[in-house]
C-alpha beads as a LAMMPS data file, in Angstrom:
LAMMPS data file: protein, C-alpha beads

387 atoms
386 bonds

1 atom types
1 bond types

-500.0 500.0 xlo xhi
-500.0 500.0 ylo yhi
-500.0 500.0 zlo zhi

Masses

1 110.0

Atoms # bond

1 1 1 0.000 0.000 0.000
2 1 1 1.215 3.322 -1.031
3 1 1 0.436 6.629 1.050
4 1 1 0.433 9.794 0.089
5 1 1 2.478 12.343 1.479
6 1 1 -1.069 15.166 2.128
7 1 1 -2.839 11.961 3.850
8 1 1 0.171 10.923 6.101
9 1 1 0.284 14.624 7.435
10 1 1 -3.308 14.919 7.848
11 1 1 -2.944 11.278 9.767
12 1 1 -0.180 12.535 12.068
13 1 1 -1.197 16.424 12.369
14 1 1 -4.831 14.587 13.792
15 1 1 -2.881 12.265 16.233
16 1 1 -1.040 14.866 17.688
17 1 1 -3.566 17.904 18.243
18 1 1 -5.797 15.447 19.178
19 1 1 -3.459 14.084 21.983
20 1 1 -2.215 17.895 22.549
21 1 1 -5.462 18.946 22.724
22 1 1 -6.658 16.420 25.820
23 1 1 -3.056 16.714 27.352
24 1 1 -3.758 20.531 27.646
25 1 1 -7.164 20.503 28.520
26 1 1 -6.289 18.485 31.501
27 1 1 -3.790 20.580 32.510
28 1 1 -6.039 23.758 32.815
29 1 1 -8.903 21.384 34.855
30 1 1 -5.992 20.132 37.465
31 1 1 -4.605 23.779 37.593
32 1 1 -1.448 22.219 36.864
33 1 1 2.529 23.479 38.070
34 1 1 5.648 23.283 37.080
35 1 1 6.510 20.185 34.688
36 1 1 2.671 19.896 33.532
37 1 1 2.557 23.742 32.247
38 1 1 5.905 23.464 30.338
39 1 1 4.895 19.909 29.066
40 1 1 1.533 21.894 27.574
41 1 1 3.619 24.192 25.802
42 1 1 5.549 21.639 23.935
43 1 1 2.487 19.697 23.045
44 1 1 1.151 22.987 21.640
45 1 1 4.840 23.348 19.396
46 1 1 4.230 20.051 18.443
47 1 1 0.284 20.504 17.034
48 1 1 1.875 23.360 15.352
49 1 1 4.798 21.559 13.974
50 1 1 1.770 19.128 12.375
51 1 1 -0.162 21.859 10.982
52 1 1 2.922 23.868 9.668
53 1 1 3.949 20.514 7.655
54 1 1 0.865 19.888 6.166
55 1 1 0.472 23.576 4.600
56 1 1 4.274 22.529 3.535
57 1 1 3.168 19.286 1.920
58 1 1 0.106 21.469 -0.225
59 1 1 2.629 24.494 -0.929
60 1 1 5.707 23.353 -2.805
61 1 1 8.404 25.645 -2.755
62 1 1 7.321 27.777 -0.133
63 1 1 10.165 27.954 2.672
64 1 1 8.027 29.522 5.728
65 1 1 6.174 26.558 6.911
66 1 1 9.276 24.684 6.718
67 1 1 11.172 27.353 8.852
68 1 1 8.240 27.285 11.295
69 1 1 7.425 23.308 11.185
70 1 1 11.464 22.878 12.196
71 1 1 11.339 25.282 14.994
72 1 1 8.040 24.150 16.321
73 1 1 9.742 20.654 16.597
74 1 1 12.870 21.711 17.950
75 1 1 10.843 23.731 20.824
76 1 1 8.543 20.772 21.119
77 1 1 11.414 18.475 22.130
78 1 1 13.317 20.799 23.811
79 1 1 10.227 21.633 26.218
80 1 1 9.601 17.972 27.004
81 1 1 13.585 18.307 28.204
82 1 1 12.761 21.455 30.206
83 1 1 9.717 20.443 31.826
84 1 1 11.532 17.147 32.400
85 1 1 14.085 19.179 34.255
86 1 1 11.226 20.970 36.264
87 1 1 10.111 17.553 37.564
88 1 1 13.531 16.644 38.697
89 1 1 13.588 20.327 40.381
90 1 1 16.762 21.361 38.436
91 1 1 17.548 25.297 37.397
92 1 1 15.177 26.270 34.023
93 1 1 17.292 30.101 33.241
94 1 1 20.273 28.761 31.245
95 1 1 18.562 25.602 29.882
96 1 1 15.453 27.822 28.689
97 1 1 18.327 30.438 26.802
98 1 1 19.611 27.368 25.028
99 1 1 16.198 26.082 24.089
100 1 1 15.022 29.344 22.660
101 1 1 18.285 30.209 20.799
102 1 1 17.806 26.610 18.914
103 1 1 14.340 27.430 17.954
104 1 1 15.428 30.645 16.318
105 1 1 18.492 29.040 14.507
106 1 1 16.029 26.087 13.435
107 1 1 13.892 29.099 12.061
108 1 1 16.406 30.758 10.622
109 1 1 18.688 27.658 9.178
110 1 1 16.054 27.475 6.908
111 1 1 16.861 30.822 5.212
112 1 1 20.224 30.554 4.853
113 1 1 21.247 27.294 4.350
114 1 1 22.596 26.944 0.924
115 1 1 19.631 24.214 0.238
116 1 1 16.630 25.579 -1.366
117 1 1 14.671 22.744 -1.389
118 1 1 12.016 21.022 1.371
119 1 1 15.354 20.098 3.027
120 1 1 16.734 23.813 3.634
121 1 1 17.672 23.762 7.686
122 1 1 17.107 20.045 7.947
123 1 1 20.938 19.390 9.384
124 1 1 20.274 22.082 12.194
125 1 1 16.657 20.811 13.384
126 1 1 17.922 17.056 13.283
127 1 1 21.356 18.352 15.599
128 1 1 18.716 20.545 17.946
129 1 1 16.525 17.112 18.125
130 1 1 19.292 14.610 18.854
131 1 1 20.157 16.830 21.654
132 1 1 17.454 17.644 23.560
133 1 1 15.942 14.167 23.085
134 1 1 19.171 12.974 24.456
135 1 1 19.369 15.679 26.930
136 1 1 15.558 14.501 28.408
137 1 1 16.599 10.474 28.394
138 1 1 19.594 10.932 30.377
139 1 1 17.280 13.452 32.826
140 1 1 14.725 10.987 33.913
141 1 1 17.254 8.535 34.925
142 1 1 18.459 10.910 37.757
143 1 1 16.760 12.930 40.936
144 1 1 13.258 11.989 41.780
145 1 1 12.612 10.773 38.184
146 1 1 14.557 7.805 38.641
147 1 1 12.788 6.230 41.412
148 1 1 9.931 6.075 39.266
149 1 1 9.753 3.404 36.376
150 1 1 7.175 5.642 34.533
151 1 1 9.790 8.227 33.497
152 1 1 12.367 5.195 32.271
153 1 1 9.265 4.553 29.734
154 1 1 9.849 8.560 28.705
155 1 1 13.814 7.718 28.984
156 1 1 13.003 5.050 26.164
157 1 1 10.924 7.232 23.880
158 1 1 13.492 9.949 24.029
159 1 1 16.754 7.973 23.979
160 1 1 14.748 6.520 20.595
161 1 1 14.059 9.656 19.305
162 1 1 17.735 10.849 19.512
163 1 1 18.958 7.500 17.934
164 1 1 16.488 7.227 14.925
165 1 1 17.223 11.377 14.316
166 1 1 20.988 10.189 14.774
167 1 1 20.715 7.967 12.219
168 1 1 18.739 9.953 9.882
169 1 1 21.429 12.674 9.899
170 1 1 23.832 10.022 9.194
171 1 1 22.064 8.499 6.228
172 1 1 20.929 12.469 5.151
173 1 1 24.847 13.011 5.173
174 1 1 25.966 10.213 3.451
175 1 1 23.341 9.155 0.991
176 1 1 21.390 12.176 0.888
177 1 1 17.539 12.999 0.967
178 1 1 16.803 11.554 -2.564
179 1 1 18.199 8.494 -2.196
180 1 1 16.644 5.094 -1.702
181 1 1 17.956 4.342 1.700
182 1 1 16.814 7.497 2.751
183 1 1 13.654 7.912 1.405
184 1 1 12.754 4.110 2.382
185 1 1 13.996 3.796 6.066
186 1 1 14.425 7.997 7.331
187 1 1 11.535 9.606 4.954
188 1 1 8.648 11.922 5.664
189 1 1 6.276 8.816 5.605
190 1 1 8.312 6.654 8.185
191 1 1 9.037 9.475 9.984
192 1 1 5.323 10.530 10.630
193 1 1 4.072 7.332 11.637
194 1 1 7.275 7.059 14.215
195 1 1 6.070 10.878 15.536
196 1 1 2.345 9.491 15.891
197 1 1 3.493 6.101 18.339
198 1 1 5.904 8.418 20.379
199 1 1 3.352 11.292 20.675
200 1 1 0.900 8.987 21.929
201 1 1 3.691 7.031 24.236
202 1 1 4.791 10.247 25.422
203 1 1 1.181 12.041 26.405
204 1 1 0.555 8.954 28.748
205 1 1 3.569 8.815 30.224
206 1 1 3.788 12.657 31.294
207 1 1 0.029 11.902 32.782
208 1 1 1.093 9.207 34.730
209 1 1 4.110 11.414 35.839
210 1 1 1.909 14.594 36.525
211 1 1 -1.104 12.103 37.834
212 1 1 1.822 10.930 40.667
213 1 1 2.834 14.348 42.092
214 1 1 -0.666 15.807 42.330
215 1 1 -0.803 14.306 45.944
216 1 1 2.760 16.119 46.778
217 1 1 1.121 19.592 45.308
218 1 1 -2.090 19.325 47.966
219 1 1 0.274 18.473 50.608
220 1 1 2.619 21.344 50.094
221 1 1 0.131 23.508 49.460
222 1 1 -1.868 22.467 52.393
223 1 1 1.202 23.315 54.744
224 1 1 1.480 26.702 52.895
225 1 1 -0.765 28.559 54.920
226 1 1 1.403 27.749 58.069
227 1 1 4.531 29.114 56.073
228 1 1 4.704 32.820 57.192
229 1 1 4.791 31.627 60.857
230 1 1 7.099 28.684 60.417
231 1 1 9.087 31.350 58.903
232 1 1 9.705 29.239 55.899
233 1 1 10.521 31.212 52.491
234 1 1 10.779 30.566 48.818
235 1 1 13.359 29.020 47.030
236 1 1 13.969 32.417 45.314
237 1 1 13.948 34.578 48.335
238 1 1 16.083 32.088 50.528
239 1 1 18.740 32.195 47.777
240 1 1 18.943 35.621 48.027
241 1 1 18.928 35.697 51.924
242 1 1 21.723 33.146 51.637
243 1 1 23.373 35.097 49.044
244 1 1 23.841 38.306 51.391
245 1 1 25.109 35.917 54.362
246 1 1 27.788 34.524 52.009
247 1 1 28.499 37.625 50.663
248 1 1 29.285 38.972 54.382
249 1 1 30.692 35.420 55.220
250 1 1 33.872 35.402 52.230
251 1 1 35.915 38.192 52.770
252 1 1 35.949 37.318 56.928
253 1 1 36.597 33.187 56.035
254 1 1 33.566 32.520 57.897
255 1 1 32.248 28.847 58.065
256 1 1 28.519 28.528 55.824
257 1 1 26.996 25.237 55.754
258 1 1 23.593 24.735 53.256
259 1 1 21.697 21.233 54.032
260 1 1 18.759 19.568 52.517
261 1 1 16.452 18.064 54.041
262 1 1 14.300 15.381 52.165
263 1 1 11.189 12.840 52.304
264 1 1 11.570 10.598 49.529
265 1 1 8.670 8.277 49.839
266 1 1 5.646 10.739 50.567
267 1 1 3.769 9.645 47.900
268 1 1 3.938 5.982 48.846
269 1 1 2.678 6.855 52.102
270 1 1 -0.274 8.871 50.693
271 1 1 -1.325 5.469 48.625
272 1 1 -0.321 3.138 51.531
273 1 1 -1.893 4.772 54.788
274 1 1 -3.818 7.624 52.986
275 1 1 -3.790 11.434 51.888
276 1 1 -4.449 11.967 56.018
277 1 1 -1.332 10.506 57.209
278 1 1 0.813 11.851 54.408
279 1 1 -0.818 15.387 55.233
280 1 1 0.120 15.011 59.054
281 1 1 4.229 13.648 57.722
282 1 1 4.351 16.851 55.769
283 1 1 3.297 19.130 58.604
284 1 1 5.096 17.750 61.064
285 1 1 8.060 17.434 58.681
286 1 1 8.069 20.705 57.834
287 1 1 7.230 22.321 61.246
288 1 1 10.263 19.739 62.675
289 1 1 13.070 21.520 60.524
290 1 1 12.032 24.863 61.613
291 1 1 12.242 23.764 65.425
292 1 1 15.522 21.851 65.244
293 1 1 17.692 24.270 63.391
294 1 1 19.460 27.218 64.912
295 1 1 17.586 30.498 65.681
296 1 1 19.675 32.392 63.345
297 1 1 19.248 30.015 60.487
298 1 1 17.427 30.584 57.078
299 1 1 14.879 28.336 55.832
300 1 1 13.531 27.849 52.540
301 1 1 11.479 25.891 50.441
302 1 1 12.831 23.062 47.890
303 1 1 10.122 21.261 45.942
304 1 1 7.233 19.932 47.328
305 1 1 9.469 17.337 49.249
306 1 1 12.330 19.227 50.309
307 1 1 13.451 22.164 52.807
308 1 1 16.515 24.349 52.753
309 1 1 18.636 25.830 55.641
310 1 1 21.781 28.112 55.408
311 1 1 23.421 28.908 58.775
312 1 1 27.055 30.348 59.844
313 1 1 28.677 27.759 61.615
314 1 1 32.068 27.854 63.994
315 1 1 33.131 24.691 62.085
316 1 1 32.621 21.421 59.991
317 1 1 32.397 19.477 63.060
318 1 1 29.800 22.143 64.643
319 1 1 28.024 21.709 61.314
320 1 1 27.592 18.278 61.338
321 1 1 25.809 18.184 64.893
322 1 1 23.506 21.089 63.847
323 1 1 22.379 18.500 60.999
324 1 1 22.225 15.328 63.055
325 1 1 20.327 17.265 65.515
326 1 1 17.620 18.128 63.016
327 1 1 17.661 14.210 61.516
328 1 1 17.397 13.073 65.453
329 1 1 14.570 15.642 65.492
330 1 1 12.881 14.635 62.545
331 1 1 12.788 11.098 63.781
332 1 1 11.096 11.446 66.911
333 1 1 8.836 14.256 65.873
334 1 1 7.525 11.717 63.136
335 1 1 7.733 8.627 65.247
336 1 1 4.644 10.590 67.129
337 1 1 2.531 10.631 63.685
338 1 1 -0.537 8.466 63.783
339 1 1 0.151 5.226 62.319
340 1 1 3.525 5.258 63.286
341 1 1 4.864 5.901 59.735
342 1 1 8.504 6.618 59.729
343 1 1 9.343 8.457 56.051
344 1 1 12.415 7.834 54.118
345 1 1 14.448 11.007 55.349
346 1 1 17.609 12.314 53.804
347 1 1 19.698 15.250 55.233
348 1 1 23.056 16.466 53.363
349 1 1 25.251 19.135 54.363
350 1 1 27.860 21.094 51.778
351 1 1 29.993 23.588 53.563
352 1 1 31.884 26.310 51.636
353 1 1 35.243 25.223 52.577
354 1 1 35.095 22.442 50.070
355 1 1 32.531 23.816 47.604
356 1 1 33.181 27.804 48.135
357 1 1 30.365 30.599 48.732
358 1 1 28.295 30.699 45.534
359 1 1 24.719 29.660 46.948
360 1 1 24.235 27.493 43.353
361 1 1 26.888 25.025 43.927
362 1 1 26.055 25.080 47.777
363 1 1 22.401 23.613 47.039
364 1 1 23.561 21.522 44.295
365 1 1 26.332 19.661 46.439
366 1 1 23.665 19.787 49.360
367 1 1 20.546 18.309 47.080
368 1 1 22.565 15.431 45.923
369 1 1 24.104 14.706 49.326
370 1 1 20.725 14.409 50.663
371 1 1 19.713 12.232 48.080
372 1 1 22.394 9.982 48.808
373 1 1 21.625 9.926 52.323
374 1 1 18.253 9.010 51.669
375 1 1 19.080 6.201 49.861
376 1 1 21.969 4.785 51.904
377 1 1 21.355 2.002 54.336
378 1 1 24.503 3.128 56.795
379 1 1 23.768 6.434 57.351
380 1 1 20.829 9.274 56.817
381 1 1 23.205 12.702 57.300
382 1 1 25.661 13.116 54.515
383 1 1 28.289 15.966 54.399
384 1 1 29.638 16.448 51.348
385 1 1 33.371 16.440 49.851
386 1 1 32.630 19.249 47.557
387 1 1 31.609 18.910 43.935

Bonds

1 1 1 2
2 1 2 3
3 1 3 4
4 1 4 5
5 1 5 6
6 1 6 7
7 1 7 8
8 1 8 9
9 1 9 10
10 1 10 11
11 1 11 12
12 1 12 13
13 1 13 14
14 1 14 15
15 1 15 16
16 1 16 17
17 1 17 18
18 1 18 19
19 1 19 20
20 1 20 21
21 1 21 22
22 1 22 23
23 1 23 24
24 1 24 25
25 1 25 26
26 1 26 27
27 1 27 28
28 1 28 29
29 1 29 30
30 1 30 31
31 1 31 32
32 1 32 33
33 1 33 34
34 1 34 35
35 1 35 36
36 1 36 37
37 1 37 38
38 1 38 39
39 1 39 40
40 1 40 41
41 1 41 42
42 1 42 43
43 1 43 44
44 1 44 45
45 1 45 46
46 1 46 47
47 1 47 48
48 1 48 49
49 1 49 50
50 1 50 51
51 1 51 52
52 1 52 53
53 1 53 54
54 1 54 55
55 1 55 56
56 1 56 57
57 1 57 58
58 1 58 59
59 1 59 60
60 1 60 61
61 1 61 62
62 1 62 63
63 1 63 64
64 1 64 65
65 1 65 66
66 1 66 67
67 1 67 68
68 1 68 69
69 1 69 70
70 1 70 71
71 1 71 72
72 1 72 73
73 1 73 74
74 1 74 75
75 1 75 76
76 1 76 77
77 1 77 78
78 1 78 79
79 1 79 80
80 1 80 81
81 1 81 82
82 1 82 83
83 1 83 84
84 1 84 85
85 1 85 86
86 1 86 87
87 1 87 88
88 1 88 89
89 1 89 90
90 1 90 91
91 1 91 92
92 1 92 93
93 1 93 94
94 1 94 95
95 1 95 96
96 1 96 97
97 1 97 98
98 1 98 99
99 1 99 100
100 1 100 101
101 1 101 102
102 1 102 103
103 1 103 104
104 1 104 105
105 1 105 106
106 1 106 107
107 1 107 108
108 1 108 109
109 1 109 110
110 1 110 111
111 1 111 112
112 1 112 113
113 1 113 114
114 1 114 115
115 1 115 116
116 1 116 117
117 1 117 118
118 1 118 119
119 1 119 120
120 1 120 121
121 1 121 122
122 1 122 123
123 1 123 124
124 1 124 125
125 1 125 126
126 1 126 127
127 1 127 128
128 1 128 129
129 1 129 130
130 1 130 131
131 1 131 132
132 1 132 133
133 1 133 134
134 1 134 135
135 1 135 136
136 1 136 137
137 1 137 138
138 1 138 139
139 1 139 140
140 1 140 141
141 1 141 142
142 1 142 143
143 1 143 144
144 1 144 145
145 1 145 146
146 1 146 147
147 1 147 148
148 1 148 149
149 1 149 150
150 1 150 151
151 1 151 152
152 1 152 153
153 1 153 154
154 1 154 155
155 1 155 156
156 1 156 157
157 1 157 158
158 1 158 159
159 1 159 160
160 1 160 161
161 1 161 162
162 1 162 163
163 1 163 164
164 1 164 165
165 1 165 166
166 1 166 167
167 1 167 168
168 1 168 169
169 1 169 170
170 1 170 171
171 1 171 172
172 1 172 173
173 1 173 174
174 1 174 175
175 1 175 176
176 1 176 177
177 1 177 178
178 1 178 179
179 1 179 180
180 1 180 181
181 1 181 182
182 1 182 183
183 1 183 184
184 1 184 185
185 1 185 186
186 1 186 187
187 1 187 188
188 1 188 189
189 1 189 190
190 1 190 191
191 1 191 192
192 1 192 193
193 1 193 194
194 1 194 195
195 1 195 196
196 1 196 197
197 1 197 198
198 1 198 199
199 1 199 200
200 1 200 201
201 1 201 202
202 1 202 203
203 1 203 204
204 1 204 205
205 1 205 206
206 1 206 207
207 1 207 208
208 1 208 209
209 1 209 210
210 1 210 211
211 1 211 212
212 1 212 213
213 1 213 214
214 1 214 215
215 1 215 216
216 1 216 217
217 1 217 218
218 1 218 219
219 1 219 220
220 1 220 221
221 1 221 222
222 1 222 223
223 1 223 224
224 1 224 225
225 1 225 226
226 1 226 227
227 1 227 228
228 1 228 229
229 1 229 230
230 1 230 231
231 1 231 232
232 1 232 233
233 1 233 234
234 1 234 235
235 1 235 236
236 1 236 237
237 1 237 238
238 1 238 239
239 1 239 240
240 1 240 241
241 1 241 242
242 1 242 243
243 1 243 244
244 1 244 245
245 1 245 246
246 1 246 247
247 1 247 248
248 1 248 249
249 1 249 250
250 1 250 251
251 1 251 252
252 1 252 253
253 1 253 254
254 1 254 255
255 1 255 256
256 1 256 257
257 1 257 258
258 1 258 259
259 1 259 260
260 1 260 261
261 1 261 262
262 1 262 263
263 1 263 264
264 1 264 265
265 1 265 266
266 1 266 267
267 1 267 268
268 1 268 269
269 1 269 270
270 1 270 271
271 1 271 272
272 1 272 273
273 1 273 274
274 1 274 275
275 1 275 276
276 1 276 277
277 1 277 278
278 1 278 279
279 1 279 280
280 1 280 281
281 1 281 282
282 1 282 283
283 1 283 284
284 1 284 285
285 1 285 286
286 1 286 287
287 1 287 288
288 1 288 289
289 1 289 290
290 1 290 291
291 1 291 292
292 1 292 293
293 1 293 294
294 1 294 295
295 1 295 296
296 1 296 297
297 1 297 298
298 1 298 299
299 1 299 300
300 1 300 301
301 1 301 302
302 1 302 303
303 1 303 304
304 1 304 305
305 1 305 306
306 1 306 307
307 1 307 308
308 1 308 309
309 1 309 310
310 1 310 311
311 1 311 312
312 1 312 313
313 1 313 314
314 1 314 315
315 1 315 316
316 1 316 317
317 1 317 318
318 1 318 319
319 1 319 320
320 1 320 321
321 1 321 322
322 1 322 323
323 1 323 324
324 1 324 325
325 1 325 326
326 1 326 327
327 1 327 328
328 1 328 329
329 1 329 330
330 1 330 331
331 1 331 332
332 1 332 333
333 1 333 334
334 1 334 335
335 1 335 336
336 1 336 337
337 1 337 338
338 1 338 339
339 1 339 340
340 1 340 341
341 1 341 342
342 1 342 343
343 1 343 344
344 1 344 345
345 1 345 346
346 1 346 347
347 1 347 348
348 1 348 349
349 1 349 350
350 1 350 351
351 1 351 352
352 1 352 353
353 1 353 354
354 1 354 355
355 1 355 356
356 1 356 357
357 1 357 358
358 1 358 359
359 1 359 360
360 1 360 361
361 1 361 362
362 1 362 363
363 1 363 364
364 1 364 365
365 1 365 366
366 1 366 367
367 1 367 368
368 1 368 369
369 1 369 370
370 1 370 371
371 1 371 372
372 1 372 373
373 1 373 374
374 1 374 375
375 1 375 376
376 1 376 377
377 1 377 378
378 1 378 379
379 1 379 380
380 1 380 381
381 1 381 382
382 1 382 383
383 1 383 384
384 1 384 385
385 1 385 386
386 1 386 387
């Protein structure tokens, strides 16, 4: 059976709004945060990356639906990456510069390149795609996405999509669009049908993923309303606070240490002993930290599931005990819950001797530390070596 090039768009560009459309439309009745919103936005690139190639495939010749169709894909890829990184609770400024910059040059590529046919800018779009494709397989297979075997489904789609645009480019290189091997294996056709199965992989896989955190959003926002006496901040406002202390902190060689504290298995508990208990483990949790640090510390939000503090400290050994204290806290404060349901807790420590005063590599170092600690069977404080 031989398809047409018009019907195979048509075909995909329905597959993909439709899934967009549903994908989106769920987002707006959960209210979704975070991941789901930037998720939304590359579904909508990706419904116009469908329409833009089928006014290509009825307008021969014409470069701007190309230019746009290319971008549109590169941003639709590259926002699955970002909101991938959301999810995982990793920095969006510089990644979100990078994304953006590709999706001009896609857009652009096509103008310039020295092509004038369908394939004008092809080489850049399949270079942005390998990337971020790449990029997003190798992100859910660390931080909170790789406790979940959902997101190694999404690692699959992705580290597909980077290989099959891989070897496109290398059979567009060598053999070149017209030929047979390109046309019969890496063509439009082939191509479309691969875009429909991963589009429709790929929209339920980041509803699973969005369906699992919507538990950790009511408890967090639950506790929010206790936030302004707990004296807990945002993550950007404690960055800033932490910021001015290291600033004051350098020139004087003063001793900062940044931990993270962590509950790893909250949503576990909320489908084991019920939203209740996992409510009452957040608000202890979170009213715990604040009571077991020192008076003079900063605290600040981390995710749904994690705290920050900053604090000046005398020295690493001082710094240690002010974390242990808070982990020996923790543990009895939650050992009171009803049920008696003892969360997986993780507290890591980075101190600026070994990692130095910028606030970004402090909660980095800090993050993973507690992370490891949460997931280590000999201890549950971790200090960090440094980067």
């Amino acid at each position: 059976m031989t398809l047409d090039l018009y019907s195979v768009t048509v075909v995909a560009a329905l597959v993909v709004n439709t899934s967009g459309v549903l994908f989106i439309v769920e987002t707006i009745i959960r209210r979704d945060e975070g991941a789901g919103r930037i998720w939304s936005i590359a579904f909508l690139a990706a419904m116009l990356t469908t329409i833009a190639y089928v006014l290509w495939s009825q307008m021969p010749g014409v470069q701007w639906p190309i230019a746009v169709g290319n971008a549109a894909f590169v941003a639709g890829t590259g926002g699955v990456w970002l909101g991938i990184r959301v999810f995982n609770g990793r920095r969006m400024a510089a990644a979100s510069v990078i994304v953006g910059l590709a999706v001009v040059a896609a857009a652009v590529a096509v103008f310039v390149d020295p092509r004038t046919d369908d394939w004008a800018g092809a080489m850049w779009m399949f270079v942005a795609l390998i990337a971020f494709a790449g990029l997003g397989a190798a992100e859910c297979l660390r931080g909170a996405l790789l406790q979940s075997r959902t997101a190694w489904v999404l690692a699959l789609v992705l580290g597909f999509q980077a290989l099959y645009y891989l070897a496109r480019t290398g059979a567009f290189l060598i053999s070149g669009p017209e030929s047979a091997i390109f046309t019969d294996y890496f063509g439009t056709v082939n191509t479309a049908f691969l875009t429909v199965v991963l589009t429709i992989v790929a929209v339920v896989v980041a509803s699973v993923l969005r369906a699992s955190r919507a538990p950790v959003r009511g408890f967090a926002r639950a506790a929010d309303a206790a936030d302004d006496d707990l004296g807990i901040l945002s993550l950007d406002a404690f960055e800033h606070a932490t910021a001015a202390v290291c600033g004051r902190a350098a020139p004087r060689g003063e001793l900062v240490g940044l931990i993270a504290v962590r509950i790893e298995d909250l949503e576990q508990i909320s489908t084991a002993f019920g939203s209740d208990v996992a409510l009452s483990v957040t608000e202890v949790w979170r009213e715990g930290v604040r009571a077991h640090v020192p008076s003079d510390a900063i605290v600040g939000e981390d995710g749904p599931t994690g705290l920050l503090v900053s604090l000046v400290t005398e020295s690493p050994a001082t710094a240690r005990r002010s974390a242990a204290a808070i982990y020996r806290g923790l543990f009895d404060d939650l050992g009171r819950v009803g049920g008696g349901v003892l969360p997986v807790l993780g507290v890591g420590m980075a101190l600026t001797d070994t990692v130095g005063y910028r606030v970004g590599d402090l909660t980095t170092t800090a993050r993973a530390a507690a992370r490891r600690a949460a997931a280590s069977v000999e201890t549950s404080v971790l200090v960090s070596d440094g980067l």
